[in-house]
DODRENMI-899993 format. One record per residue: residue in one letter; x negated, y negated, z negated of N, C-alpha, C in turn. Coordinates in steps of 0.2 Angstrom, whole numbers, plus 5000, padded with zeros to 4 digits. Example, Ala and Ser with C-alpha at 12.3 -4.5 7.8 and 13.67 -1.06 7.14 Angstrom:
2
A493450284961493850224961493450164961;S493650114965493250054964493650004961;
//
This chain:
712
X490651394773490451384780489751424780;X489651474786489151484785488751504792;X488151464793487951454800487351504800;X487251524807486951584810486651534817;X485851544817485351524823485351604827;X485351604832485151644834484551614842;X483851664842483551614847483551694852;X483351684856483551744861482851754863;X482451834864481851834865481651824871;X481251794873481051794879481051874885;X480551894880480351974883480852014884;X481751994881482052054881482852024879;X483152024885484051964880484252014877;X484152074875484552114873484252104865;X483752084864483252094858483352004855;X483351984850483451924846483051914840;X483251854835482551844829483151794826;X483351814822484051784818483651754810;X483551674813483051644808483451604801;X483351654796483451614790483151604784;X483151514788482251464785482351504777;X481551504775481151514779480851594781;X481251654782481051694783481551714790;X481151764796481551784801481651864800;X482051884801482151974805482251974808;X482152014816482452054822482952094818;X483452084824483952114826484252114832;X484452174834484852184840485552144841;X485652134846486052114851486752144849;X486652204847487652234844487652234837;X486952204835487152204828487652164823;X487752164819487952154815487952094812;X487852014810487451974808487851984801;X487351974795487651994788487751914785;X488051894779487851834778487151834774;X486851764777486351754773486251704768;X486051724763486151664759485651614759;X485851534757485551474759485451464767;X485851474771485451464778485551404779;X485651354775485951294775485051264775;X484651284773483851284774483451274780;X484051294786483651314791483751254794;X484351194792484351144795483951094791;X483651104791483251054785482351074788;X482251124792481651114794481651124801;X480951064804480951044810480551104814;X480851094819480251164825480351134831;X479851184836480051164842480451174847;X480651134851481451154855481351224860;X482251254857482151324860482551304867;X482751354870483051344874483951394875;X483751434869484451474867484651484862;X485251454861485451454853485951494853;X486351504847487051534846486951514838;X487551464838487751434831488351464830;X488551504826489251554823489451514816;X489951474818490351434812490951484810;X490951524804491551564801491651514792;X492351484797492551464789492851494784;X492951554784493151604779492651634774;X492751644768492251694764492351764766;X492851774770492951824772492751854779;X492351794783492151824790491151794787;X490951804782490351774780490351864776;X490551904775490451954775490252004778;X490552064776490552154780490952124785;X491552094785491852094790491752014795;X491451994794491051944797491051944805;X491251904811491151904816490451864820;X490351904821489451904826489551884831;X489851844837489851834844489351834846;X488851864851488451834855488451864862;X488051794866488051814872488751794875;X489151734873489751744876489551694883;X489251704885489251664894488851694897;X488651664904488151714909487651674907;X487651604904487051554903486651584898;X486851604895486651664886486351604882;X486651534882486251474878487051444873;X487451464872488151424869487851404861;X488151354860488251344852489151364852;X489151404848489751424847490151424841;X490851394840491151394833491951434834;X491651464830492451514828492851504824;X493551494824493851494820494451554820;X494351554812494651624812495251634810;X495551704810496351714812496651684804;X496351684799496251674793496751614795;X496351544798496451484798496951454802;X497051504806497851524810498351504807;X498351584803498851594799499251534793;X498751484794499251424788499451364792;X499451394799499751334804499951364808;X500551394808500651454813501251424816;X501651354816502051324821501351284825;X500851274825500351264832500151304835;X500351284841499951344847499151364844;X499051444845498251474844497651404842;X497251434838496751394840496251434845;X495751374849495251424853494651404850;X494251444856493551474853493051404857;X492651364853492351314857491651344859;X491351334865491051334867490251284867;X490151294863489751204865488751224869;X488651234873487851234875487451214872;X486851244870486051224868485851184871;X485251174868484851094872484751134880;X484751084883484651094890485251124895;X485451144893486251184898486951144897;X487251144900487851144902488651144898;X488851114899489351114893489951174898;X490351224894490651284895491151294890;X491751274893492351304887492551364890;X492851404884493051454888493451494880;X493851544883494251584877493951654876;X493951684870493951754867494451784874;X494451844874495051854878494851854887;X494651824887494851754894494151814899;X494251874898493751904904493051914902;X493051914895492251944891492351994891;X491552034894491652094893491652144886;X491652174886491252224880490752214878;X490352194881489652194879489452124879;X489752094879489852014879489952004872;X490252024868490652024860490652054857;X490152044849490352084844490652064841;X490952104836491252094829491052154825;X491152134820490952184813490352234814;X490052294813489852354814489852374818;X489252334823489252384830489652404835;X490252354834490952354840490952304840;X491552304845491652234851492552244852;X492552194857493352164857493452164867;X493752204867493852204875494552174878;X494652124882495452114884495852124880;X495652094874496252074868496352134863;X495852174863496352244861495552284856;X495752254848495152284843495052354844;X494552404841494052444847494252484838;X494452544840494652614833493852584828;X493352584833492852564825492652514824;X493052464825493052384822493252384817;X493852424818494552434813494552464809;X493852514808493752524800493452474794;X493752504789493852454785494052364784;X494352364790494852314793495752324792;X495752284787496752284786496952284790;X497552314789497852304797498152244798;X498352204792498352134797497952084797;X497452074795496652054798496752114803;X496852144806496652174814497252174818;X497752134816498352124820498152054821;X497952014817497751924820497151944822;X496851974821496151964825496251994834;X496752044835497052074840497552024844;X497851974839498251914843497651854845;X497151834842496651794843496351804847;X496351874849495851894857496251884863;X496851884863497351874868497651794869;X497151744868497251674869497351654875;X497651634878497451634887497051574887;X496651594895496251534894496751464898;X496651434896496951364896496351304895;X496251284900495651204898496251144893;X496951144894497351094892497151074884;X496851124879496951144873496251094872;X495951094876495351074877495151014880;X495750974883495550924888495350884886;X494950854878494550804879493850804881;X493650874880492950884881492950874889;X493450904895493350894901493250944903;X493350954911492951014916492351014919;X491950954919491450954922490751004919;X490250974924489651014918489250944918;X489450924909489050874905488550904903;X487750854903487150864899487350864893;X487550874889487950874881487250844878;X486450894877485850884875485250884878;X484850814878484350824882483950884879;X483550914885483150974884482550944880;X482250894880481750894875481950894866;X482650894865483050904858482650954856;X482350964849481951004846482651044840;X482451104838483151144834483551104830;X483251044827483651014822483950974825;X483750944831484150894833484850934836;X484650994839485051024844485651044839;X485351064834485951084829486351054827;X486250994826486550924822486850914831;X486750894834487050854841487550934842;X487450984843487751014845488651034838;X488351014832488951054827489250994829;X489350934828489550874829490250884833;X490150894842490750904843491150944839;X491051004838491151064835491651054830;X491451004826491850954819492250944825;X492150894830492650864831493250884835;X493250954837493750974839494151004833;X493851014829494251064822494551014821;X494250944819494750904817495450874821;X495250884826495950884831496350924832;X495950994827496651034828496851054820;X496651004818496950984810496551024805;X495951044805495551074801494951014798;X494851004792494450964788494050994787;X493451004787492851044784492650994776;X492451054771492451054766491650984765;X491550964761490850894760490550934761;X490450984755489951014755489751074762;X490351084764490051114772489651094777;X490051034778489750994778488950934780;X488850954773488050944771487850994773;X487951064774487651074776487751124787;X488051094788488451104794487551064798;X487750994795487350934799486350934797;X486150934792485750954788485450844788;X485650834789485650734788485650734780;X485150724777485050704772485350664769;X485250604771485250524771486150534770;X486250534778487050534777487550564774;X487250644773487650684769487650674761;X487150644759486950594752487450564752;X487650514754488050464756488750484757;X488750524760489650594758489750604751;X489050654749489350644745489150604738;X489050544737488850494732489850454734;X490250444740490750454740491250494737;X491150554737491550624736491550614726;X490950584725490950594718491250544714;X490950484719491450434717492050434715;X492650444721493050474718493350514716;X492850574714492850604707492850564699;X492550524701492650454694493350424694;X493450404698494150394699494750424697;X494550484698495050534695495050564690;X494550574688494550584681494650534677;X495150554669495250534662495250574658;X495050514652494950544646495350554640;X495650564636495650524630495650584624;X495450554617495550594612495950554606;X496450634602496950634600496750614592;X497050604589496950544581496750594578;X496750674577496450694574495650754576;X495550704582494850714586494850764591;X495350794594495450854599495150794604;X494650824610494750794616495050824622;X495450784627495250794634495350764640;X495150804646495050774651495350804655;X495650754659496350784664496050744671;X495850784677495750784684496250804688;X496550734691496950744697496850754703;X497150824706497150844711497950854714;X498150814719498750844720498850864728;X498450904729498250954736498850994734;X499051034728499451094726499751074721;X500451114721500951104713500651144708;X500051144709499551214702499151164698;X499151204692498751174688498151214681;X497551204682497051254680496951214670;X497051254665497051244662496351284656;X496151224653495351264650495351264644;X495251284637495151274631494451284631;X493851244628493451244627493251254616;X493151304612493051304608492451304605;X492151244603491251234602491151314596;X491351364597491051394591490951494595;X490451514595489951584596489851624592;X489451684594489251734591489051694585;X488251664587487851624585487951584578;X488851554577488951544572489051584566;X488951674570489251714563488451694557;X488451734552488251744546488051834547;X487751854544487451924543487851944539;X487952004543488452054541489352074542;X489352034548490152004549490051984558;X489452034560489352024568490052034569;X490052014577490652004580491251994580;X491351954575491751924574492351864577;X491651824582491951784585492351804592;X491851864595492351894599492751934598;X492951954590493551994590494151944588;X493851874587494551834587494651794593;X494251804598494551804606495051834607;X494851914606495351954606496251934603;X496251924597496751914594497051834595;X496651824598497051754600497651734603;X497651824609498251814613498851884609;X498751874602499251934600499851894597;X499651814598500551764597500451724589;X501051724588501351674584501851684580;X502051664573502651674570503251674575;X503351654582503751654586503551704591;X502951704594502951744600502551814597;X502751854599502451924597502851954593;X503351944590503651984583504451984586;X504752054582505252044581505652034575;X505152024569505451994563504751964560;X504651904560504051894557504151884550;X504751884547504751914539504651964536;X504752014539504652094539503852094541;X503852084546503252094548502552054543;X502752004543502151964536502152004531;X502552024527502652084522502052124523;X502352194530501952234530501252234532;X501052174536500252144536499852144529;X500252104526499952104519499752154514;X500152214517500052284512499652314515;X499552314520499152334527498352304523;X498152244525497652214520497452234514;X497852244509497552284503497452344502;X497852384506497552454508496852464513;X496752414516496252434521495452394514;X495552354513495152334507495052384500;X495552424500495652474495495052524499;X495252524504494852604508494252584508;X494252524511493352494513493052504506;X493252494501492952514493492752584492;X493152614493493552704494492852754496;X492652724502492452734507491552714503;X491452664503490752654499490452674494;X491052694488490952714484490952794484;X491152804490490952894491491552914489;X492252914485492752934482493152974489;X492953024490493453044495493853064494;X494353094490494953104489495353034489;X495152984485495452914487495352904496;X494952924498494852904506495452914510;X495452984506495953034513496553004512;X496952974506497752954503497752884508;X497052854506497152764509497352794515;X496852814516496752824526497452864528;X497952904524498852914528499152864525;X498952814520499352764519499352694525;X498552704528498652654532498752684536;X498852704539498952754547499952744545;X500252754540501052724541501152664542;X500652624536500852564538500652524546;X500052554547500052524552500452534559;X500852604559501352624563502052574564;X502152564555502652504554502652454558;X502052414557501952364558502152364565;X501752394570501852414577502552404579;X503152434575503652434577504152364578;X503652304575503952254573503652214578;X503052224580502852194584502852164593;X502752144600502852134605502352144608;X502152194611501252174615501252114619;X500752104621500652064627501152024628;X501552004622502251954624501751894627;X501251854623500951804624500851784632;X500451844634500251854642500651854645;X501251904645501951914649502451854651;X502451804644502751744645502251714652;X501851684650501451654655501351674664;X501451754661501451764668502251784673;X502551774669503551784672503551714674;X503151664672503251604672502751574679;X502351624683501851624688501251604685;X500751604679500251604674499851684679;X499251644682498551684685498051684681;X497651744681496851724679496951704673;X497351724667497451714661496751774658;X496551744655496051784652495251724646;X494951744644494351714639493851744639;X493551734636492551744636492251704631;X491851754627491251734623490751744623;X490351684622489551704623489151664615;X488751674616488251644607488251574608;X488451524613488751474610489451424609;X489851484616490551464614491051484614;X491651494614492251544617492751504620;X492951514626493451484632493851534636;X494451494632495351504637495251484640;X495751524646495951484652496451534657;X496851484662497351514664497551464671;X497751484675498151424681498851424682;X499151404681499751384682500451334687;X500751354689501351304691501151214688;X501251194693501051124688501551104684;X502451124684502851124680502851164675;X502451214675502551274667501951214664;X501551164665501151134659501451114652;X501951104651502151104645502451164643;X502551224646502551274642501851314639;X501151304643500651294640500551284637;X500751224636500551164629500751204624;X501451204623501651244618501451304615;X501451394619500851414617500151414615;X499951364618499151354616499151334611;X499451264609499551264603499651284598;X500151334598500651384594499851444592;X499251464594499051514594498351484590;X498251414589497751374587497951374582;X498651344578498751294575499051354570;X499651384572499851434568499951514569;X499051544572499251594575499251664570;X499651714570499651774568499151844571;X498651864566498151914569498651984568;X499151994572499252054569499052104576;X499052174575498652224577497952194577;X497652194571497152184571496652244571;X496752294567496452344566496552394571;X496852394576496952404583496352384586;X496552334587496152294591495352294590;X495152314583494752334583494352374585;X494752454586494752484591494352484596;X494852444601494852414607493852404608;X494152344604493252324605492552374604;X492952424598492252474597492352524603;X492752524607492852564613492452504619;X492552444619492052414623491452414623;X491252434616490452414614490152484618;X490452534615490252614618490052594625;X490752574629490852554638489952534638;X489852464635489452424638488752424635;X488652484629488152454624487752544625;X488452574622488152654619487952714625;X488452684629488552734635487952694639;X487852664641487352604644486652604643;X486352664649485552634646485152564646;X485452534651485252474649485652414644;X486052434643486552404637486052424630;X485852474630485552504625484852454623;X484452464630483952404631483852344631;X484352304632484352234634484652234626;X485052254621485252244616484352234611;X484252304611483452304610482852254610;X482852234618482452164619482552094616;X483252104617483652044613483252024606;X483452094600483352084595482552074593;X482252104596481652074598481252004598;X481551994604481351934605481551874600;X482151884596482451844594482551874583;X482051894581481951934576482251864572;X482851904566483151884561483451804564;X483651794571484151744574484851744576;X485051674575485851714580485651734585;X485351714591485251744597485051794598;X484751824590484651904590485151944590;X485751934588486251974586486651994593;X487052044594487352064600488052014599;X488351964604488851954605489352004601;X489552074602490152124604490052144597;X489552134593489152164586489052214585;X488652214577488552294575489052334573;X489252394576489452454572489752464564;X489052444560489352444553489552374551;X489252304555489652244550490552264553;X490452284560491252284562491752334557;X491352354554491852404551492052394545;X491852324542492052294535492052244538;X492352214542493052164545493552184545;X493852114540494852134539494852084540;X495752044539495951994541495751944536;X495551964529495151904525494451874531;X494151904532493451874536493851864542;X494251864547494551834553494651734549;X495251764544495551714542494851664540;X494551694538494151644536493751604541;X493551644545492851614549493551584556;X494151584558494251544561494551484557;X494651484552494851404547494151364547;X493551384548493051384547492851344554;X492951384559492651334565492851334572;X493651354567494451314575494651264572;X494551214577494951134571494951094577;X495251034577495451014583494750964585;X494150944582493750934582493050994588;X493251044586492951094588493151114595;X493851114597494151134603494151054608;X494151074613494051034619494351034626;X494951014629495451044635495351004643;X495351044646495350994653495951034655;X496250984659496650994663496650974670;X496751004675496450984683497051024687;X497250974692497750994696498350964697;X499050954700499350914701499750894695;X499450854690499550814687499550744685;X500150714679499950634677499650634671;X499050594672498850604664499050564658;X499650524662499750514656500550544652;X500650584656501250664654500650674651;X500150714653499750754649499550724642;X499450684641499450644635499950654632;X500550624636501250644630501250724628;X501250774631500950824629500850834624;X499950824624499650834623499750804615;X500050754612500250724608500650744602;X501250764608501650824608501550864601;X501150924605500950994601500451004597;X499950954600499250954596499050884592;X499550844592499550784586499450784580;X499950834579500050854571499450904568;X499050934572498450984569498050954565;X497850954558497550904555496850974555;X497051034554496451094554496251114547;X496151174547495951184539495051164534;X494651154541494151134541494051054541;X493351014538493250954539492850944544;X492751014547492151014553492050964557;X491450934559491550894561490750904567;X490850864575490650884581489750884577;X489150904578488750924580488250884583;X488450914589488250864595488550794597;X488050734598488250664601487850664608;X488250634610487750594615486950564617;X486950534613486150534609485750604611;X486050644607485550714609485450744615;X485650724620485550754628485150724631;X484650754632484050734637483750684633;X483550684627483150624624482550654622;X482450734622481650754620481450804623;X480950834627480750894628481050974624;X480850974620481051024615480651054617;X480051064618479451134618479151144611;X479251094607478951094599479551144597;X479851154597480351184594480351274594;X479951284600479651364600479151384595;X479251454595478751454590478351514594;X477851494593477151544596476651584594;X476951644595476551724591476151744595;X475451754591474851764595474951844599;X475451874595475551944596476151974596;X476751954601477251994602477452064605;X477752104602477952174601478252174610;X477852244612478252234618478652294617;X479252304620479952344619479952384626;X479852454622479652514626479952564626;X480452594629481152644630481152694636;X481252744632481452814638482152814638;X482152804643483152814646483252844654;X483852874652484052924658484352884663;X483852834667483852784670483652754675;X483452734681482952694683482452654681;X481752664684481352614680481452544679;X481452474676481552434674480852394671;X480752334672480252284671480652234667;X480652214662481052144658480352094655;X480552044657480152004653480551914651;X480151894647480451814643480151774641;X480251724644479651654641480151624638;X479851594633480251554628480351484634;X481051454632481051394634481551354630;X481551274630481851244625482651234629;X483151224624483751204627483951184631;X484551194634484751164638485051084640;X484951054634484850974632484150974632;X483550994634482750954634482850924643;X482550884640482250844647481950874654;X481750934650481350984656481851024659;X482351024658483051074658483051074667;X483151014669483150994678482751034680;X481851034678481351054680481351134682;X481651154675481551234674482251254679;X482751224680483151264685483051234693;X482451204694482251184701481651244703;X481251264697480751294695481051394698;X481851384694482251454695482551474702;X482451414704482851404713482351444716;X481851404716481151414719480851494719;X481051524714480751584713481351644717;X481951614714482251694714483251624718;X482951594721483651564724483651574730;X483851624735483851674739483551714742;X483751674749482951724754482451674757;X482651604752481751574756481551544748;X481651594743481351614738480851624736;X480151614734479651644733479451714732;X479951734728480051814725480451844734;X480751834735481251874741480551874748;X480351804747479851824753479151864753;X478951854744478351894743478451944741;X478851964738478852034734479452064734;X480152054737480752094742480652114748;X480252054752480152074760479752134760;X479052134757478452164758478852234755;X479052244750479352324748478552314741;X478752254739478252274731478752284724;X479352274727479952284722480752294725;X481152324721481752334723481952304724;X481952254719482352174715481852134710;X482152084712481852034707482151974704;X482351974697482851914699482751874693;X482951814689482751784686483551744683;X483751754677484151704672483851644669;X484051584671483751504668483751504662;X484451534659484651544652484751614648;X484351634642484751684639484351684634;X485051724629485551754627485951694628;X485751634625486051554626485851504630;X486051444626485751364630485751324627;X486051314620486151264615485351254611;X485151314610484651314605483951354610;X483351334608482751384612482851454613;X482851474619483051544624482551554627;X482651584632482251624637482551614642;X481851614648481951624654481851674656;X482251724656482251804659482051824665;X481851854668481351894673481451974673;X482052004678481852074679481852104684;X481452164685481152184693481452264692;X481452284697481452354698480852374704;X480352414701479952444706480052494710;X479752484715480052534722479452634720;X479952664723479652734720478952744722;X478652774718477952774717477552734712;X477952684709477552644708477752624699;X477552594697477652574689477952514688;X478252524681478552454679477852424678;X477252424676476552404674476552384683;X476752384685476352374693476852314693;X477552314694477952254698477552204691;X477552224684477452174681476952134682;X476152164684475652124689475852094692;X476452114700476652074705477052014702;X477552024696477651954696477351894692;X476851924689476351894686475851874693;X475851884696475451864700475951784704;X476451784706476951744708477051674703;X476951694697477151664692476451604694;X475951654691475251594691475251554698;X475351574703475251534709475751484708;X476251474703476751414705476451354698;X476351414693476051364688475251334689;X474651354694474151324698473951284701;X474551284707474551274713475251244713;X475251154715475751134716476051134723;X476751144722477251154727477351094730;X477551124737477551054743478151034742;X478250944743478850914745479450964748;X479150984753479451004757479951084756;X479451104750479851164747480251134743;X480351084741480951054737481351044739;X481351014746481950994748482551064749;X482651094752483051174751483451144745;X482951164739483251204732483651114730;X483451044729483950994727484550994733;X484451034738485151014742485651074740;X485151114739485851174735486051164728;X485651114726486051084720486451044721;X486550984725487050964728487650984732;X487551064736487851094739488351144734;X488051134727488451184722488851124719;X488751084715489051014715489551024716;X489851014726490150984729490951054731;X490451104729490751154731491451174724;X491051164720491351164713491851114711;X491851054718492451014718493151044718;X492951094725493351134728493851164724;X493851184718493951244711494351214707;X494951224707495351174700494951214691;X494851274693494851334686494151314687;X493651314692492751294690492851224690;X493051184690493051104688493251084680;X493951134679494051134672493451154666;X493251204670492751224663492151194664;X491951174669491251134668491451044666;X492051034667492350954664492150974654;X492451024653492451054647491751064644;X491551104646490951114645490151044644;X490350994649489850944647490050904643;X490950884642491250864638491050874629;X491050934629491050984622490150974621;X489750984624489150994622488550924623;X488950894628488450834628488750754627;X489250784625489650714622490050664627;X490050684635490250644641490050694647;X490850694649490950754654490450724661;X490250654661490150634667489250644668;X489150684661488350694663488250774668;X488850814670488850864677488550814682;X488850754682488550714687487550684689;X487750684681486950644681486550724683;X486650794682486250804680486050854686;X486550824692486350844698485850784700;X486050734699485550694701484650694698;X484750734691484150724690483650814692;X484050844696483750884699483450864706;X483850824708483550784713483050734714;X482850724709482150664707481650704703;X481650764704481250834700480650824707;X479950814702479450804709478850884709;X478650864712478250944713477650954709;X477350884707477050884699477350894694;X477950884692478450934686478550984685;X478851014693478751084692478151104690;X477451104690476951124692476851114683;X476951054679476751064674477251104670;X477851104672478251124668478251224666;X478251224674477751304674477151334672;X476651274669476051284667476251284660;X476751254656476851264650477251344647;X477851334655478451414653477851484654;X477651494658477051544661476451564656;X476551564648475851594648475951634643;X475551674642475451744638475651744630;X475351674629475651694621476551674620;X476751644624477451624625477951684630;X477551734631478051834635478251834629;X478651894631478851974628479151994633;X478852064634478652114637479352174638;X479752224641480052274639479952304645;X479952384645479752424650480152494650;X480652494655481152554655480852614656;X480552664656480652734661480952764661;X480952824667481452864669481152944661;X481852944658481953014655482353044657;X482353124654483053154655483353174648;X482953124644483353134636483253054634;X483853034632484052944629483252944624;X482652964623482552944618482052864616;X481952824611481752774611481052764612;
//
């Protein structure tokens, strides 16, 4: 949902001030309104009563865009609250007559229904790019970069007749709907109200978290959603399997789909020196199958992996010890073997099943502290899930391995080699994080990759894939206690190769600060790079993990600086043109262990990366100084509760965040807590806890300039 104030200038109706708390721009009357983000702000602070509104409710992510529709001025009164509903929302109820266009008046005017279509002129309605909708019929430049069927229903949606019937609860008369002394907030809230209430008559539910912020009621939308999460509890279940696998299965039976998540507690972070990337090249292989799925003889084919193996061991020796005549024989003996092997094998069988079988959004990811499957599926295909899932844990086959190797050394180039800032951020990384795992590049180094064979795969996943280690949610129309038989099923009998055993308890979340745990160098190396580039400003304060106590603090701390446009950084140094960009990461490279709070800028021409770096230095001290008002908090805790609520929405963002709190903090139900403890974050905590993040011995520094030769 996303809501648009429009106040009409006195001096000029053609001219407006399109306010999004807390910063305004002018804009013209055919413009364009773009989406802004957090306008959900603007109902949260009080002002004095205008006397012309226009509220534009587009329930689509798709009209909160470029394609986005901008009504204004739809009456002679030029005062409506107005809610749109789009051809989008049509389209999934299309045995009901149209839906129309509600009308609702600003404080002080008259209540006015009336339809799209119904005798507006041109210049009464925009939509998109500086065009308009005349007598039902979209205008040659509306219709660019508009499908043509998003411009066939937006073209039947202009053609609604007017009809009061559609309408007849609100009446014909002309009702005071709002006394004129109603100030913006009140106006907003009294005026969205009906607006809900005809949508909901014409069978449209608006989402909590729209909701919260539709109305901007505090109090009551708390109370929504302290509801909404309730039965969250409700719905969710646990349990874990005798040989310690856990999970959590979230019923949702809105849809026959069902989002599926593997959580495996192990990262970059876990390798050892000299065997970088390893963990992300057994993501990779994870989907190349099983003695069943991938092969067309897995007897034949285990054979010639194994001779594949000793010959590439033979060369890696071959190779070190300089012998190149040995080099040239291994390297055409593996180049057959490994042609053989090919011929035995099924690409992408793994993937293809799942997806002949309606299996979306199949895909994985590794970061330094963990690696996560996942897929959405048919709620019926969850036991063929099962089944592979298992099958690639329990007894999987790395074949095309040295392939796949490849692959990866062709990603690294994409994102690392070819990359001036891949080049750099890899740089600042190791830097800051000198002889740690969160120094090392996820994707790895070049030379440990090249003395990886299947002995080091085989090893390091016995090592720390065990049913201990992995963690599953499952969310969507399911029974959890199928899920269980399942899960029982296929993943009962896993006993694992390793004794590994979890790490993390419960206990350890939020039980200490973690600022002791930094270490502070009176003299950090700042990282200084010529690249065929853009200028670039990088900097990093040490901060402690993402289980310290301070955790809440430092991500209310992140809101406040760089979480939208009533941001400190967007109003002081985006608006003003003191920077290009400015933006901040809460976390990096990780979250498990102390990290960084990341900060990068790009300066505007003329000027230096030495220049934005004063300017953010300047922003910084003023928050660690100078305590922040009540009042600037409230925005940043409701958009934590508005990301909450929205996340409900998402069977595939539910599953990995169920997973994710599950796996690392020992109870999935701390997501919940840990919105609440963003919400009791007071403006003495941020103030102290930025006066700890903010100070000079706790930087490191990195500065890009423009070259026309890559050099360091």
């Amino acid at each position: 949902m996303v809501l648009y104030y429009w106040e009409a200038a006195p001096s000029a109706a053609a001219a407006g001030t399109l306010l999004c708390a807390p910063t305004t721009a002018s804009v013209s009357k055919d413009a364009s309104l773009v989406n802004r983000n957090k306008l959900g702000h603007l109902l949260s602070e009080a002002a004095p009563a205008v006397a012309h509104t226009l509220l534009v409710c587009a329930p689509t992510a798709a009209w909160s865009t470029s394609k986005a529709a901008s009504l204004v001025n739809c009456s002679k009164r030029r005062s409506p609250l107005l809610s749109v509903i789009p051809a989008t929302w049509r389209r999934r109820r299309r045995r009901r007559s149209p839906p129309s266009f509600l009308l609702l008046p600003a404080a002080g005017a008259n209540l006015h229904c009336g339809f799209l279509g119904g005798g507006l002129s041109r210049s009464q309605v925009v939509v998109g790019p500086s065009s308009g909708i005349a007598n039902g019929a979209l205008s040659e430049e509306t219709a660019v970069g508009v499908e043509k069927e998003e411009k066939e229903e937006l073209e039947e949606n202009c053609r609604l007749e007017t009809s009061s019937e559609r309408l007849g609860w609100l009446g014909g008369g002309e009702t005071d709907l709002l006394a004129s002394k109603s100030g913006r907030r009140e106006a907003l809230v009294l005026g969205v109200l009906p607006a809900a209430a005809a949508l909901a008559c014409l069978g449209w539910c608006p989402h909590p978290a729209q909701a919260l912020i539709q109305t901007g009621r505090e109090k009551e939308a708390a109370k929504a959603a302290g509801v909404a999460l309730e039965a969250l509890k409700r719905r969710v279940s646990t349990f874990t399997l005798r040989n310690g696998m856990r999970w959590i299965v979230l019923q949702r039976h809105n849809a026959p789909v069902v989002a599926c998540h593997t959580y495996a507690d192990v990262g970059a972070a876990n390798e050892v020196t000299g065997v970088t990337g390893i963990a992300h090249l057994l993501e990779h292989l994870a989907f190349k199958g099983t003695k069943i799925v991938g092969t067309k003889d897995a007897a034949k084919e285990a054979t010639l992996l194994e001779q594949l193996d000793d010959v590439f061991y033979a060369l890696r020796d071959a190779k070190q010890a300089g012998r190149k005549w040995d080099v040239d024989q291994l390297s055409k003996k593996f180049t057959n073997l490994q042609a053989m092997a090919a011929q035995l094998s099924i690409p992408n069988e793994y993937g293809a099943l799942l997806s002949r079988q309606g299996g979306v959004g199949l895909n994985a990811q590794t970061s330094q502290d963990e690696t996560e499957y996942f897929v959405s599926l048919p709620a019926n295909k969850l036991e063929l899930w099962m089944a592979l899932e298992s099958g690639r844990f329990i007894a999987p086959v790395f074949r095309e391995l040295y392939s796949e190797k490849e692959v990866v050394k062709e990603e690294r180039r994409l994102r690392v080699e070819n990359t001036p800032f891949g080049k750099f951020t890899e740089a600042f990384t190791e830097t800051a994080f000198p002889d740690q795992p969160y120094g090392r590049p996820i994707i790895g180094y070049p030379t440990d990759f090249e003395l990886i064979g299947r002995r080091e795969v085989t090893s390091f996943f016995q090592q720390h894939y065990s049913p201990t280690s992995l963690t599953c949610a499952v969310v969507g129309d399911v029974d959890p206690t199928e899920v269980e038989r399942l899960a029982s099923r296929y993943f009962g009998q896993w006993e694992g190769a390793s004794d590994k055993k979890r790490v993390i308890v419960p206990a350890a979340w939020r039980n200490q600060n973690g600022w002791d745990q930094i270490v502070h160098l009176s003299n950090r190396p700042i990282v200084e790079m010529h690249l065929p580039a853009q200028p670039l400003y990088m900097e990093g304060y040490y901060r402690p993990p993402a289980s310290s106590t301070d955790a809440p603090t430092i991500s209310v701390l992140n809101e406040l600086l760089t979480g939208g446009r009533g941001s400190r950084f967007y109003k002081n140094i985006i608006v003003p043109g003191k920077a290009l960009s400015a933006e901040a990461i809460e976390t990096f490279p990780g979250e498990k262990q102390p990290c960084l709070f990341l900060l990068y800028a790009y300066p505007p021409s003329g000027t230096s990366t030495s220049y934005v770096a004063g300017v953010l230095h300047q922003e910084l001290e003023k928050i660690a100084s100078n305590q922040v008002s009540s009042d600037e908090l409230v925005p940043v805790k409701k958009a934590a509760r508005v990301g909450l609520l929205e996340a409900l929405g998402n069977n595939q963002g539910m599953a990995k965040l169920l997973c994710q709190y599950e796996a690392t903090t020992g109870d999935w139900a701390n997501l919940l807590t840990d919105s609440a403890a963003v919400e009791e974050v007071s403006p003495a905590q941020v103030q102290s806890c930025a006066s700890l993040l903010f100070q000079q011995d706790n930087r490191i520094m990195g500065h890009v300039e423009t070259s026309l030769s890559s050099s360091t």
